[in-house]
C-alpha positions in Angstrom: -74.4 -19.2 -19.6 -72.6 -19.8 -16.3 -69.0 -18.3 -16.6 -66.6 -20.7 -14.6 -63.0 -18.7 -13.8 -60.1 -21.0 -12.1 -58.7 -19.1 -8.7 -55.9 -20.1 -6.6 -57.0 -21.4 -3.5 -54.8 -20.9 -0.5 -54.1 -24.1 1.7 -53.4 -23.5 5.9 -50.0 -24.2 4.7 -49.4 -21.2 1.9 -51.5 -18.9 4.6 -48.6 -19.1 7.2 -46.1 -19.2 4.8 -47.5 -15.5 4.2 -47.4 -14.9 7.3 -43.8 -15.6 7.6 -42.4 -14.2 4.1 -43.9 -11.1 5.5 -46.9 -10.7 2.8 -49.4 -10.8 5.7 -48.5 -8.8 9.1 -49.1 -11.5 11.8 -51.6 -9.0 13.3 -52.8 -8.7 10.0 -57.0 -8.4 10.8 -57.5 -11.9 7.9 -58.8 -15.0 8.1 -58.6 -17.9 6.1 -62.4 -19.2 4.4 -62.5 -22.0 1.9 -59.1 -21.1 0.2 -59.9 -16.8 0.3 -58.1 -14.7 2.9 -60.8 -12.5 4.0 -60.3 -9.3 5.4 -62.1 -8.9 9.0 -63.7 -6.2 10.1 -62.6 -3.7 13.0 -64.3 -4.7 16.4 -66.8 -2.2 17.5 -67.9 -1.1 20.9 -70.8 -3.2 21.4 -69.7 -6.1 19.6 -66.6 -5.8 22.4 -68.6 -5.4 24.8 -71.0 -8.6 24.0 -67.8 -10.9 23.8 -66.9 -9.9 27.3 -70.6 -10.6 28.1 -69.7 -13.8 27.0 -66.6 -14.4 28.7 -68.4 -13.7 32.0 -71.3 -15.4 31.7 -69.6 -18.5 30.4 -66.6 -17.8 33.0 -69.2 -18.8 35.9 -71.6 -21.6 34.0 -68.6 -23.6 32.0 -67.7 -26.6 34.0 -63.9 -27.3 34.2 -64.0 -29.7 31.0 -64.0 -26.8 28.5 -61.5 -24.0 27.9 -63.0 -20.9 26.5 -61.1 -19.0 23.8 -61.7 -15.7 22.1 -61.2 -14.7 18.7 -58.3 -17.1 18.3 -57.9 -19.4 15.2 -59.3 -22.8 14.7 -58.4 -25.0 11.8 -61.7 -26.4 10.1 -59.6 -28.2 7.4 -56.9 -27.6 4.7 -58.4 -24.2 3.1 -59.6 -22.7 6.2 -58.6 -21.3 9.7 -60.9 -19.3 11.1 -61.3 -17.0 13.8 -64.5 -16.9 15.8 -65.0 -14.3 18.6 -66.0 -17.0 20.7 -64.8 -21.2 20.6 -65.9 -23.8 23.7 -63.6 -26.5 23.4 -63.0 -29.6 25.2 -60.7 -29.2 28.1 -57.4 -30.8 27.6 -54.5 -30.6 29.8 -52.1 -28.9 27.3 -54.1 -26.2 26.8 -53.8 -26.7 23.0 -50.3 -26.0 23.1 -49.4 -28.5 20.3 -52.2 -27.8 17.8 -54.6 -25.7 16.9 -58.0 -27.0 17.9 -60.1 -29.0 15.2 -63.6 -29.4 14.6 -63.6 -32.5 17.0 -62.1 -30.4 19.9 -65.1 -27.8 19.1 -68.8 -28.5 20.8 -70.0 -24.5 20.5 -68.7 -21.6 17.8 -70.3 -18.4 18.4 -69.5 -15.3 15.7 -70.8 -11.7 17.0 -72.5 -9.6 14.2 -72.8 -6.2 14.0 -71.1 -5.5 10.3 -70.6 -9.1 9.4 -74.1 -10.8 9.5 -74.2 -12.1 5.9 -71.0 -13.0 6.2 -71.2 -15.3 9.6 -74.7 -16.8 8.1 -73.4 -17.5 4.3 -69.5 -18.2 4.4 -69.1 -19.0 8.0 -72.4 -21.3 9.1 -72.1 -23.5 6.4 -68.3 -24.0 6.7 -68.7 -25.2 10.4 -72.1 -27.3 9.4 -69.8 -29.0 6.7 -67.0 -29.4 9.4 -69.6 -31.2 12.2 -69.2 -28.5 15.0 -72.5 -29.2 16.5 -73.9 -25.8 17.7 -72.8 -22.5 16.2 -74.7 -19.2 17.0 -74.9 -16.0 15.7 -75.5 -13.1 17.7 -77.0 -10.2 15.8 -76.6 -7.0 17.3 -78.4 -4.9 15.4 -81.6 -7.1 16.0 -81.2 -8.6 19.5 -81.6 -12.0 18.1 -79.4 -15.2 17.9 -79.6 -17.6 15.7 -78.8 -21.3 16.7 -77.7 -23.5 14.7 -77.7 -27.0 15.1 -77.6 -30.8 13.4 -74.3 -30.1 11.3 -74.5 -32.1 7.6 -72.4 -31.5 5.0 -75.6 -29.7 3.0 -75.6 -27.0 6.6 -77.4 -27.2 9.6 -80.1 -29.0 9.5 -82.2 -27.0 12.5 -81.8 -23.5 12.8 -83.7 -21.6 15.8 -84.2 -17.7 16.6 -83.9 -16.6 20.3 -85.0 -13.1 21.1 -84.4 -10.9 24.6 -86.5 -13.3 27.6 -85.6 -16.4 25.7 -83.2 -18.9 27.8 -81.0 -20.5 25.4 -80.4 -24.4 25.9 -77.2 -25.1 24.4 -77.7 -28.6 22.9 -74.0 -29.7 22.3 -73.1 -28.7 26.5 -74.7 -30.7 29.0 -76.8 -28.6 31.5 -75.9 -25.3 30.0 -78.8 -22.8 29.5 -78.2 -19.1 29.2 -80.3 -16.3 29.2 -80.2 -13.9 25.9 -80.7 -11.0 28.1 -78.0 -11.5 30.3 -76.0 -12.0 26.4 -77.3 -8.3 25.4 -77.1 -6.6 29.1 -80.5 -5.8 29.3 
């Protein structure tokens, strides 16, 4: 027997309206996934560290049509909001200044793991498949391995591939953008 309990879902909307009753700190460490506000977990030293990897290395390749932002929310749809430690987004002129981006403004998510690897594969991957971002990576720390995920559908991604230390990533959703997974965990 299957026990089915109703739960309250929070919308974007009720979210900031926490926010701004003062339930929720805005520096609160939150984020909202398919209705839940999930707490987040504190940023380590190596997971810092690989962001500002990141930063770098996409600071020199990333032509001038995207605008790279870090661990900043994205709205994915009513019931969630996001923050990923890393979003590519199409360039545009206001710098975003008027809207959150959406999925459409989204070619590349990538979510750094150290303590949150179930969590980024089975709430977060799924959510972005279902919101047709079309590449989202994990970076596992503990492993030296990223996953790739590509092909969004609204079952997940359809193709999912593993890239190890001496792999050169070809990121599918940026034109002429390969990066090597060393250079993403200094070795």
């Amino acid at each position: 027997m299957t026990l089915h309990i109703d739960q309250k879902l929070f919308t974007r909307e009720d979210y900031h309206r926490m926010v701004k009753a003062g339930v929720l700190a805005e520096d609160e460490k939150v984020e909202l996934i398919s209705g839940n506000i999930i707490t987040m977990s504190p940023i380590g030293i190596k997971h810092l560290a690989t962001v500002n990897r990141f930063t770098w290395i996409f600071k020199k390749m990333l032509s001038d049509d995207y605008i790279l932002s870090i661990q900043n929310p994205v709205c994915i749809n009513d019931y969630s909001e996001p923050e990923p430690d890393i979003a590519v987004l199409n360039y545009k002129k206001n710098f975003y200044d008027n809207k959150k981006p959406t999925p459409t403004d989204i070619p590349l998510i990538i979510e750094v793991s150290d303590t949150t690897l179930e969590k980024d594969q089975e709430l977060k991957m799924p959510l972005y498949a279902k919101a047709g971002i079309a590449e989202s990576w994990v970076v596992d720390l503990n492993n030296s391995k990223i996953f790739v995920f590509t092909d969004p559908s609204l079952k997940g991604y359809l193709t999912k591939r593993l890239y190890f230390p001496g792999d050169q990533i070809e990121v599918s959703s940026i034109p002429d953008l390969t990066i090597p997974v060393t250079d993403i965990f200094g070795l």
